[in-house]
N, C-alpha and C positions, 0 to 999 in steps of 0.2 A: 516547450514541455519536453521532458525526457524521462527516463527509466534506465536504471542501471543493474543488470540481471543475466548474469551465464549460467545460474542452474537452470531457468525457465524462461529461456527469449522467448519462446513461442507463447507462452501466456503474456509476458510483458509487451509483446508486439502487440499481441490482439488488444488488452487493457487500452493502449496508445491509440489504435485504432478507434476502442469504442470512444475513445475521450473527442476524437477528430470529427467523427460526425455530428458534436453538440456545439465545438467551438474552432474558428480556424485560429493555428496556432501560427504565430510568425516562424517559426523553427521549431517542428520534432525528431528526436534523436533518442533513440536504445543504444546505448552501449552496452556493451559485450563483447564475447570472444570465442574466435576459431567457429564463428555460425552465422548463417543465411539463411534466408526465410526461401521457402520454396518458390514462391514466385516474389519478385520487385512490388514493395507498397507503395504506391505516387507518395510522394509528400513526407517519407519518416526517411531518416539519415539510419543507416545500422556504421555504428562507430565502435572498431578492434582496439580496445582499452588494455589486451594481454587480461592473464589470468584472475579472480575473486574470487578466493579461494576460502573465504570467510565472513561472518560480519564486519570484521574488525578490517578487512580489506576493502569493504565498501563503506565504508567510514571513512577511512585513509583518502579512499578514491573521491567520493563526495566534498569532504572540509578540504584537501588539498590539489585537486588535481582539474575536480568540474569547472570551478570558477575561469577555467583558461577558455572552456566551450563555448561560452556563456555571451552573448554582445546584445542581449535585449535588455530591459531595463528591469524586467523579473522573469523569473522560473517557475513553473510548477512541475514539482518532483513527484511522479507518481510509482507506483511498484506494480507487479502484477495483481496484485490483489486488491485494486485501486483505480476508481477512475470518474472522469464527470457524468455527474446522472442527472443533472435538472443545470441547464445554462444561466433559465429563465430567473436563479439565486444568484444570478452573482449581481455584485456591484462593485463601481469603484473605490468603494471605500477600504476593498481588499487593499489596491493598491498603493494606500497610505500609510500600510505599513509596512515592517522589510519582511517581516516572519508571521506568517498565519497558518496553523495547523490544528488539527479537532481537537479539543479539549481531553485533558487526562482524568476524569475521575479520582482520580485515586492522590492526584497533587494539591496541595492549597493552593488559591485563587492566584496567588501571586506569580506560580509557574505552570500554572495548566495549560497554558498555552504551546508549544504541545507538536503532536505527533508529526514524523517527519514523512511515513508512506504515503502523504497526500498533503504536498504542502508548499505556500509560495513563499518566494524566498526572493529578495531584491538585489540587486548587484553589491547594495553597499554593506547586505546580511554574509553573501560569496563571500568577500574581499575580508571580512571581518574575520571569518573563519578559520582562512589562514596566516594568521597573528600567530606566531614562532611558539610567543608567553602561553599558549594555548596548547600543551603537552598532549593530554589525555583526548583522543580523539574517539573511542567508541564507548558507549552508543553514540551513534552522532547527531540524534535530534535530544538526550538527555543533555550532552552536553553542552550543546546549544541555547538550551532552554530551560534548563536548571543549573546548573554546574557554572558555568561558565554566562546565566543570563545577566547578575551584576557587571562586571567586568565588561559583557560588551554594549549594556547603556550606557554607561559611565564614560568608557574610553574610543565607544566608536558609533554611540549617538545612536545606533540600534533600538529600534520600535517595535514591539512586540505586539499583534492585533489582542482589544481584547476579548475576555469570554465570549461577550454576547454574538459577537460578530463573528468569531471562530464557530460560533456553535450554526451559523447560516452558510458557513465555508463547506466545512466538512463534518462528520463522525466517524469514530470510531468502537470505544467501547461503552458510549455512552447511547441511548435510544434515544435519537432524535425528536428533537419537539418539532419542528418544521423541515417540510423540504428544502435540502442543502443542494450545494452546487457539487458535490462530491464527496467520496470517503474512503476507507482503509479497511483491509481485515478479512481475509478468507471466509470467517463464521458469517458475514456482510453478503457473500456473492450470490447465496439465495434470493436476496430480497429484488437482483434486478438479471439475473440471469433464470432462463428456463433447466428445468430439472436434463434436459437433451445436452445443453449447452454444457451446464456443469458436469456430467459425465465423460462430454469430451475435451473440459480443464482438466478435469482428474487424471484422466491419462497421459496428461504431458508433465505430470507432478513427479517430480525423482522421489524415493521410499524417503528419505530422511524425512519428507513432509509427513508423512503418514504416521510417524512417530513422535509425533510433536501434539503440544498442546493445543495448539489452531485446528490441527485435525477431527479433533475431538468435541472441537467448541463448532465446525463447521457441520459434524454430523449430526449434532442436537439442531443446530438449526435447520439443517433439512429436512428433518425430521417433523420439526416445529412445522413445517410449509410442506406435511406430506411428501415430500420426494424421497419415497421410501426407497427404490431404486439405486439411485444415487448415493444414496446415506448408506446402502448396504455394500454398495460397492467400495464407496471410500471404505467401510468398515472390515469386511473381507481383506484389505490391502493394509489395512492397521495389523490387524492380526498375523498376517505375511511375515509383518515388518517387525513380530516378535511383541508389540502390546499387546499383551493377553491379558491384562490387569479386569478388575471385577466392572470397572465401569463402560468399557470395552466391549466386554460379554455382555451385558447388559443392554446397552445400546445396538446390538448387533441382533439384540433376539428381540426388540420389539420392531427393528427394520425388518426381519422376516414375516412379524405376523403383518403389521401392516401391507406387508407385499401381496401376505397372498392375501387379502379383504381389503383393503381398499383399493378405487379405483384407479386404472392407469391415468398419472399427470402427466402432461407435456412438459 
């Protein structure tokens, strides 16, 4: 398992961590750069990759550079916003394919297969990856999986899990019908973090997040799960950070009333 993440190792450590005590992994590893965790984690490698300075730089890093780290016979690539919440879902029939990631909503069936924040990936999906013919490298789970998914069944024999079994892997912006083995998505971390725990994610979040649309999708759902607290704090730092747009305000003012009348959640 690994994570690759220098705006928020500290979240991407912890993510790895939670993923560890549902499953032992043959090899976990964060990469990153120019950062150390304050004390030594048993069992996770912190690997100096030099600077990601963009998406488009972890794209690059991921299609071109991961597969060298790589000596097990699959990955599960997970992000800070991401990680195993029920082991008791998995099967091996994940690893009969080279690429299984949460279904997209929004693609036909033929490429929903899918998101790359929470996704396993086989040596022979790596190695495919980096095919020269393969120009365009960000987004790198689009490309992977839409863009580029003919070409590499065709030419490098590439097996894509389908829907159904995706949909037992992981989610992400689709609502789960059954307990998955994992999933993706900041608006997501309510369902399995405490409203204490997410307050002290929030704080290790650099402003760019707060100004993002995840931010906004995370504070409805805190909302949604009472953690008014939480929600208002993310939304106080939205505002900081210069969103002052009407849905902003809006969401900002019913965290307050619920603050002060409902009661304190953990």
């Amino acid at each position: 398992m690994c994570a690759v993440d220098t705006r928020a190792p500290a979240l991407a450590l912890q993510s790895l961590m939670k993923s560890t005590t549902q499953v032992a992994f043959g090899r976990v590893m964060l990469f990153t750069h120019d950062w150390l965790p304050r004390r030594v984690v048993p069992g996770i490698e912190i690997v100096d990759i030099g600077p990601i300075r963009s998406g488009a730089d972890y794209s690059q890093f991921v299609l071109r550079r991961l597969p060298a780290y790589i000596d097990t016979s699959h990955a599960l690539i997970t992000q800070w916003d991401g990680f195993v919440v029920d082991a008791s879902a998995w099967t091996d029939a994940f690893l009969a394919h080279d690429y299984i990631g949460a279904p997209w909503p929004d693609q036909p069936p033929a490429t929903a297969v899918g998101n790359g924040g929470f996704s396993l990936r086989s040596r022979r999906l790596l190695a495919a990856g980096m095919d020269p013919r393969i120009q365009t490298l960000h987004p790198e789970d689009a490309v992977l999986c839409v863009q580029q998914r003919d070409f590499l069944q065709r030419v490098h024999g590439v097996s894509f899990a389908p829907i159904k079994l995706a949909q037992r892997f992981a989610f992400e912006n689709q609502e789960p019908s059954r307990t998955t083995f994992g999933f993706h998505g900041p608006y997501n971390l309510p369902r399995f973090l405490s409203q204490a725990e997410l307050k002290l994610w929030l704080r290790a979040l650099p402003d760019d997040f707060f100004r993002s649309r995840d931010a906004r999708r995370l504070a409805r759902a805190m909302l949604g799960r009472q953690m008014a607290d939480a929600a208002g704090e993310l939304l106080r730092r939205r505002l900081a950070a210069g969103r002052t747009d009407i849905n902003t305000r809006l969401l900002s003012a019913v965290a307050n009333v619920m603050g002060r009348f409902a009661p304190a959640r953990p």
